[in-house]
C-alpha positions in Angstrom: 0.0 0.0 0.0 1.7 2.9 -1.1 2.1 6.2 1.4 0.0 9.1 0.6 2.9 11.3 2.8 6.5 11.3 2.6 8.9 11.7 5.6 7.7 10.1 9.1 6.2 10.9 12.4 7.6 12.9 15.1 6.6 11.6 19.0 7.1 13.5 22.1 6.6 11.6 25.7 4.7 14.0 27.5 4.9 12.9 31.2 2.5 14.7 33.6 2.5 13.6 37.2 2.2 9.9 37.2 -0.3 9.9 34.1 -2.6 12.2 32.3 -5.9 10.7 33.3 -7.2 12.8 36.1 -7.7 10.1 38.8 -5.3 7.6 37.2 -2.7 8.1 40.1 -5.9 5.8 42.2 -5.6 3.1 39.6 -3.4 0.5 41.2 -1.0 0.3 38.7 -0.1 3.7 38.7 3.4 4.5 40.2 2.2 7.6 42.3 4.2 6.4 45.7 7.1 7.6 43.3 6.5 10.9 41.6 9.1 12.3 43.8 12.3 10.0 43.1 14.4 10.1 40.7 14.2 6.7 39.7 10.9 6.6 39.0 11.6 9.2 36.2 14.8 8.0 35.3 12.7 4.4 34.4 10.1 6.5 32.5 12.7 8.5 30.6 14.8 5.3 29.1 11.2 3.8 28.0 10.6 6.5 26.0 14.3 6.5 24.6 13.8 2.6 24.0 11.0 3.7 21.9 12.8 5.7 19.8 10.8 9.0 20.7 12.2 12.5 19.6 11.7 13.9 23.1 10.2 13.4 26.7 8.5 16.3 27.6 7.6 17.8 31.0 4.7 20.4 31.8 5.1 22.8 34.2 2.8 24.7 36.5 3.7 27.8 39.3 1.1 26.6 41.7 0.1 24.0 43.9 -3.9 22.6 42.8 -5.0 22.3 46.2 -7.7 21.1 47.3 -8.0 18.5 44.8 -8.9 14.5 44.2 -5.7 14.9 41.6 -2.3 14.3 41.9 -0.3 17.4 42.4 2.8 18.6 42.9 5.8 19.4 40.1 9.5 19.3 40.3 11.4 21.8 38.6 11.4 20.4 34.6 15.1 21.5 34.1 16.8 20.7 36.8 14.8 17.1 36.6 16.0 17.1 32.8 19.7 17.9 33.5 19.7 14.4 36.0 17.8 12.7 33.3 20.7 13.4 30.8 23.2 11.8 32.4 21.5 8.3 32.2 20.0 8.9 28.3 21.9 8.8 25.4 19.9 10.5 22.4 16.4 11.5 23.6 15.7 15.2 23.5 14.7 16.5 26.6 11.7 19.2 26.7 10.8 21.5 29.7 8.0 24.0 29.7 9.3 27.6 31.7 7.4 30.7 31.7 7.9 33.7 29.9 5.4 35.8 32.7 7.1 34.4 36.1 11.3 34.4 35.1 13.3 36.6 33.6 15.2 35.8 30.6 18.6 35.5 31.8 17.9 32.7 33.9 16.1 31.0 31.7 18.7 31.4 29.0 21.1 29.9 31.1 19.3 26.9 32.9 18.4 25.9 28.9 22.2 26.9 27.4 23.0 24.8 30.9 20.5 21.6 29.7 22.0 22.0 26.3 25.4 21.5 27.1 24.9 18.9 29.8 23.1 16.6 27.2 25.4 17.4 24.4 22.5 19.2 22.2 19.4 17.4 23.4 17.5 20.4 25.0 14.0 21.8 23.9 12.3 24.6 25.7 8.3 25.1 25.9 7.6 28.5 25.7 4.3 29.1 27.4 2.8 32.5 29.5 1.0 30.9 32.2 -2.5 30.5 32.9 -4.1 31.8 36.8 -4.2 34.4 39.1 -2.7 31.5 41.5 0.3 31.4 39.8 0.6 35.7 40.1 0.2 35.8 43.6 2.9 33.3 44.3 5.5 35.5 43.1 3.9 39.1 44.5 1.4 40.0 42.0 -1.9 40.5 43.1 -3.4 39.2 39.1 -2.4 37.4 36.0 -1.4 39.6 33.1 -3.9 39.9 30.1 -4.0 37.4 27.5 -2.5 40.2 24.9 -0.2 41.6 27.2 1.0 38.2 28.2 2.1 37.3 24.8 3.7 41.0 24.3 5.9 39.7 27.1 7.0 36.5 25.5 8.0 38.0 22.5 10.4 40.5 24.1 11.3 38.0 26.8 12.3 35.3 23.6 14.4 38.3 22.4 16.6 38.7 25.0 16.9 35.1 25.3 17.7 34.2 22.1 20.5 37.8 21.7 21.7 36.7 25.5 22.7 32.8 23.8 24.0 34.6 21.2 26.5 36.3 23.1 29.5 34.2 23.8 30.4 32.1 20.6 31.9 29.1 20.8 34.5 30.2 17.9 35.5 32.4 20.8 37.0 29.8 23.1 41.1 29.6 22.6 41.8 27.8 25.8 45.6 28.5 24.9 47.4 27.2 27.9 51.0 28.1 26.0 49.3 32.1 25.6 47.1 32.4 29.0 44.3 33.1 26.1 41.0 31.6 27.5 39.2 33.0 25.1 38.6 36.0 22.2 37.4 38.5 23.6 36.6 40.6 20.3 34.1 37.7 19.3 32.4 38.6 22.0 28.5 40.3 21.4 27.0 41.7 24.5 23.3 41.8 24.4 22.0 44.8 24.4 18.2 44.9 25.0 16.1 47.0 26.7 12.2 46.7 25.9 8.7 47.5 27.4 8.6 44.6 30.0 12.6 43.5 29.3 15.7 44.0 29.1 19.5 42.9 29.5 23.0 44.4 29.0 25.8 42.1 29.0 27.2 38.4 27.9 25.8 35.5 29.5 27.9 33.0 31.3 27.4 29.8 29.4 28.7 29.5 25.7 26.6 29.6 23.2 24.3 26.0 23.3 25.4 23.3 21.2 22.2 23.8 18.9 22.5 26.9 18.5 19.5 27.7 20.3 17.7 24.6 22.1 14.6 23.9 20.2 11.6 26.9 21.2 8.5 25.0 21.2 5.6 26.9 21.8 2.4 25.3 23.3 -1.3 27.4 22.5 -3.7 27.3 20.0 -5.3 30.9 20.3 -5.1 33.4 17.6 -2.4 35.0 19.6 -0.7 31.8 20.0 -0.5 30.9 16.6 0.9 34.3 15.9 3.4 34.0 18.3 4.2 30.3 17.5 4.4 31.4 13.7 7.2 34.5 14.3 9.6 32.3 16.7 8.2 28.6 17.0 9.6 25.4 15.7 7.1 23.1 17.2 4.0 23.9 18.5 2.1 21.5 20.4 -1.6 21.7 20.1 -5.2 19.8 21.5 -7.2 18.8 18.6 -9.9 16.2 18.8 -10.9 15.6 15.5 -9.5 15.5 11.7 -11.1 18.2 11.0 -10.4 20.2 13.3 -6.7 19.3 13.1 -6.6 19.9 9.3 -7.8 23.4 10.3 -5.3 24.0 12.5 -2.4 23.0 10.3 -3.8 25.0 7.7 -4.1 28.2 9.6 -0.5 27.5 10.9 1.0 27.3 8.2 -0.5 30.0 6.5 0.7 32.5 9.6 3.8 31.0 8.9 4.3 32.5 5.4 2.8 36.2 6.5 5.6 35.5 8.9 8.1 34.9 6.2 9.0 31.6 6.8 9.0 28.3 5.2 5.3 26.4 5.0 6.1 23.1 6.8 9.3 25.1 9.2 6.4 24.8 12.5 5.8 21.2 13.1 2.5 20.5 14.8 2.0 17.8 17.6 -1.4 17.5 18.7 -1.8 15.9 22.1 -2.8 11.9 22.0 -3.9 10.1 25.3 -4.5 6.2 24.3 -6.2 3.3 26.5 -4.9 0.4 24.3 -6.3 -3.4 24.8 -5.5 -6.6 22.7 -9.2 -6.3 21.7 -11.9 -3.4 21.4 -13.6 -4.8 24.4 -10.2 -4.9 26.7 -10.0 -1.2 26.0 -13.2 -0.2 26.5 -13.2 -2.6 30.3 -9.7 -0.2 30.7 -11.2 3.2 29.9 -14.9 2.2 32.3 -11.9 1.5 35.0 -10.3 4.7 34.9 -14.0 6.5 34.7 -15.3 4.8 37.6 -12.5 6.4 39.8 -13.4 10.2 38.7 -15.7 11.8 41.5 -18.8 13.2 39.7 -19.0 16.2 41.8 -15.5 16.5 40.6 -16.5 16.4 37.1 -19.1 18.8 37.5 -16.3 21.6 38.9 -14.1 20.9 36.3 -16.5 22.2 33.8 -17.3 24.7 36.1 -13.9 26.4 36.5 -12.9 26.0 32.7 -16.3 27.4 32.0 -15.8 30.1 34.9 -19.9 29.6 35.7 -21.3 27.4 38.8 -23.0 24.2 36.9 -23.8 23.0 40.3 -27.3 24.3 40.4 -28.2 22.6 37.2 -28.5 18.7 36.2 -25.3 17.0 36.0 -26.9 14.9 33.3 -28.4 17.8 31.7 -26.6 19.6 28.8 -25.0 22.7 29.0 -27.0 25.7 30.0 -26.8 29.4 28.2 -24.2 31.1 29.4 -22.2 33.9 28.7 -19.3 33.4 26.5 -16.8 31.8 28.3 -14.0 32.0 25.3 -14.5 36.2 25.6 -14.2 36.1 29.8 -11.3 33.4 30.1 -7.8 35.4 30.7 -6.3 31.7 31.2 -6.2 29.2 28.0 -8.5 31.0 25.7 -7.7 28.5 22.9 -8.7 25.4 25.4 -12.4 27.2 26.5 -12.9 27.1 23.0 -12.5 23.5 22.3 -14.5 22.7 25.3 -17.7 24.5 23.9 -16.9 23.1 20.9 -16.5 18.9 22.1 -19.8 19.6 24.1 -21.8 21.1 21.3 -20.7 18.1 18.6 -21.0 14.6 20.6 -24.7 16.4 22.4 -22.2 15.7 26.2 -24.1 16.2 29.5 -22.4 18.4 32.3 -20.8 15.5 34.2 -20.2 13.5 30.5 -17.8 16.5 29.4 -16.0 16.7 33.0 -15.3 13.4 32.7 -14.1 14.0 28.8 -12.0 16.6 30.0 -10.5 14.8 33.2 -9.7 11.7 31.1 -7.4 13.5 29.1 -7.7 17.5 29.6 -9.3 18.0 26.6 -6.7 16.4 24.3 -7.7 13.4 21.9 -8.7 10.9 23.5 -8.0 7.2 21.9 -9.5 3.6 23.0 -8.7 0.9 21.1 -6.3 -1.4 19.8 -2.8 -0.7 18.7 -3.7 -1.4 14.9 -6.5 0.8 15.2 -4.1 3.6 17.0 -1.6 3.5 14.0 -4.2 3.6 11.5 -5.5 6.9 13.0 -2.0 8.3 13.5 -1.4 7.1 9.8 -4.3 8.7 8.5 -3.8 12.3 10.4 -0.2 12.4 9.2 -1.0 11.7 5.3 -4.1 14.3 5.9 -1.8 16.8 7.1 -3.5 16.6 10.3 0.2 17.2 12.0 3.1 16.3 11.8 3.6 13.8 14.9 2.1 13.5 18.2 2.6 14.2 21.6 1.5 11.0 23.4 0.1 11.6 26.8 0.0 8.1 29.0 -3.0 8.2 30.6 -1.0 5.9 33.6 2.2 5.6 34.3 4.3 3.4 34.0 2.5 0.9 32.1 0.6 2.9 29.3 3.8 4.3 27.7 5.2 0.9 28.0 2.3 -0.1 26.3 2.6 2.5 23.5 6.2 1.5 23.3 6.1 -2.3 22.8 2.5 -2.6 20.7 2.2 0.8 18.4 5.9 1.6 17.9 6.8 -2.0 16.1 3.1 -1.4 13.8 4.3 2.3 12.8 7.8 0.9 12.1 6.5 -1.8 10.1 4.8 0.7 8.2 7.3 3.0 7.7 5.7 5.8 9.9 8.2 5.8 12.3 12.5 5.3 12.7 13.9 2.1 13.6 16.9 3.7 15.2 17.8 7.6 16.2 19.4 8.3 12.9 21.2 11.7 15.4 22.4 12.8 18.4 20.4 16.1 18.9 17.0 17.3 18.8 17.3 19.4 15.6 18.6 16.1 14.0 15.5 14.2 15.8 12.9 17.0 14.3 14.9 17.8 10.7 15.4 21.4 12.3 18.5 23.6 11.4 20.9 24.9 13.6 19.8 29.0 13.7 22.5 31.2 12.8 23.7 34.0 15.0 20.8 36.7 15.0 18.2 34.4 13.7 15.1 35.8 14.6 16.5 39.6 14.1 17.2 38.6 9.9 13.8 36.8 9.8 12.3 40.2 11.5 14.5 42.6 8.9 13.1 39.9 6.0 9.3 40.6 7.6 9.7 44.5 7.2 11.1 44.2 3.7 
């Protein structure tokens, strides 16, 4: 059967707590005793590697959700990456970090830090933050506005990007015979000052391996998709249908030429969560499981707080009631609201049937079914130009990426979806991304102007 798409998929591990099913931490073969030890994550990370995935990915979040039925709790992404690199060999390592709660020379130099410590392998998902929880934890009495929030990113990406810039590595002499450590005319101080940023100097770290680590950028908004289009080279995404996807990719990609880049130069991984059986009916037993462990009061308030309206006074097995548009209120994920109105209004869900929709996999694709069936939908997004990979979210963990790796990896290999072996030693090599030049995203602005 001939391919109707050249090239093959791109997978991320994205590992959230100890699985991205809302209760799944209660299922009793979840590790959750162990979401604090390195060796828990250390076993997850070399799964994913043995599965040949471009990148394990970790979430972040600035706040603890308290009270909650949930697991919660995060440690810091790059620090956990930079002890995860020392016991992988090829896997690129992704960590999400703030543009609204750090300032950029930090970040610059945990990621130039990653990047070096991992011999190229770093990624960094570049997202603004979501709640007023998140503000007050670092003095600020509310979250910045959606626009503004993304105003900061941009500038905050600038001085980032001109602070990696600044010591070369052609700058390095390390002439014992001369006392010449290194050349100090190649030297190019960043010089920034903006609205909400700015930095005067060199940073401490030479210039990252990759040039820049890979700036993946995770939102779907209009917004997002701007800001993803001007400086992105991934952009990971919830869709939950074809459709929908094709959309997206076609919006994408058309920002990306009023942007003056390449169509194709963003790739765009959607979020996959998969219960996988040996049969239909195995799957289906797993997914009941995993439902019968979600609270429906809790179901109920997580439609509630995404909607930002009390459901509780109406039926839980009623549909949603008339209320005010929750997309236009939301200062959090605008791009997530949206989809939630959207998966209620097409598949006709109750209150409590979309709260457990969303805490089965928080409002990403959802999957149930066997491992044939899961490469033939993966198959068939790719060759629709659906996306360009996926960024598969275990609903428990251990077992359900262990799962993916041993039953759909082999199917998409056979197939010729996916690599047989890591073909490169960095993440650019994993994604078919180029090294950026010094000044990168100043020439692609000057090119935008012209």
């Amino acid at each position: 059967m001939s391919r109707q798409r050249q090239g093959q998929l791109h997978l991320g591990a994205f590992i959230y707590f100890t699985g991205h099913h809302h209760a799944g931490w209660r299922h009793p073969e979840s590790g959750v005793e162990r979401m604090f030890d390195i060796e828990w994550y250390k076993r997850i990370a070399k799964s994913a590697e043995k599965g040949k995935f471009d990148m394990i990915f970790f979430a972040d979040l600035l706040h603890l959700i308290y009270p909650s039925r949930a697991a919660a709790g995060m440690l810091d992404p790059v620090a956990l990456l930079s002890a995860l690199s020392t016991v992988t060999e090829k896997i690129g390592l992704t960590a999400t970090l703030s543009t609204t709660y750090n300032e950029p020379y930090n970040a610059a130099r945990r990621f130039a830090t990653l990047d070096h410590l991992s011999g190229g392998r770093a990624g960094w998902n570049i997202v603004t933050s979501q709640v007023d929880t998140e503000a007050r934890n670092f003095g600020r009495e509310k979250h910045p506005e959606h626009a503004t929030r993304y105003e900061m990113a941009k500038e905050f990406v600038d001085v980032v990007t001109a602070l990696w810039d600044s010591w070369p590595q052609e700058s390095l002499v390390m002439d014992r015979a001369s006392g010449t450590f290194a050349d100090e005319s190649k030297f190019r101080a960043a010089d920034y000052g903006g609205q909400f940023y700015s930095a005067h100097g060199l940073l401490n770290v030479p210039r990252p391996p990759q040039g820049y680590p890979v700036l993946i950028q995770a939102g779907s908004s209009g917004p997002g998709q701007d800001f993803a289009a001007s400086i992105g080279e991934v952009i990971f995404t919830a869709q939950t249908s074809l459709a929908s996807a094709q959309g997206f990719y076609k919006s994408v990609n058309e920002k990306l030429i009023a942007a003056g880049r390449e169509r194709g130069s963003l790739l765009i991984m959607p979020g996959l969560s998969p219960i996988l059986g040996s049969t239909v009916e195995e799957a289906r037993r797993k997914e009941r499981e995993l439902l019968d462990l979600i609270d429906p009061q809790e179901a109920v308030m997580m439609v509630s707080g995404m909607l930002q309206t009390d459901l509780s006074k109406f039926p839980a097995d009623g549909p949603l009631p008339d209320i005010p548009d929750p997309v236009e209120a939301s200062n959090g994920m605008k791009s997530r609201v949206q989809l939630i109105m959207d998966l209620a209004r097409k598949d006709n869900l109750s209150i409590i049937e979309l709260g457990r929709r969303l805490l089965g996999a928080r409002g990403h694709m959802q999957f149930v079914g066997t491992p044939e069936q899961l490469a033939d939908l993966m198959e068939e997004w790719y060759d629709g130009y659906g996306c360009d990979g996926f960024n598969i979210m275990p609903p428990v963990l251990p077992g359900d990426l262990d799962d993916f790796v041993e039953q759909v990896v082999p199917v998409l290999q056979r197939r010729g979806l996916y690599r047989e072996e890591y073909e490169g030693s960095t993440l650019r090599e994993h994604l078919g991304l180029p090294v950026p030049s010094v000044d990168h995203f100043k020439r692609l602005a000057g090119l935008q102007q012209a």
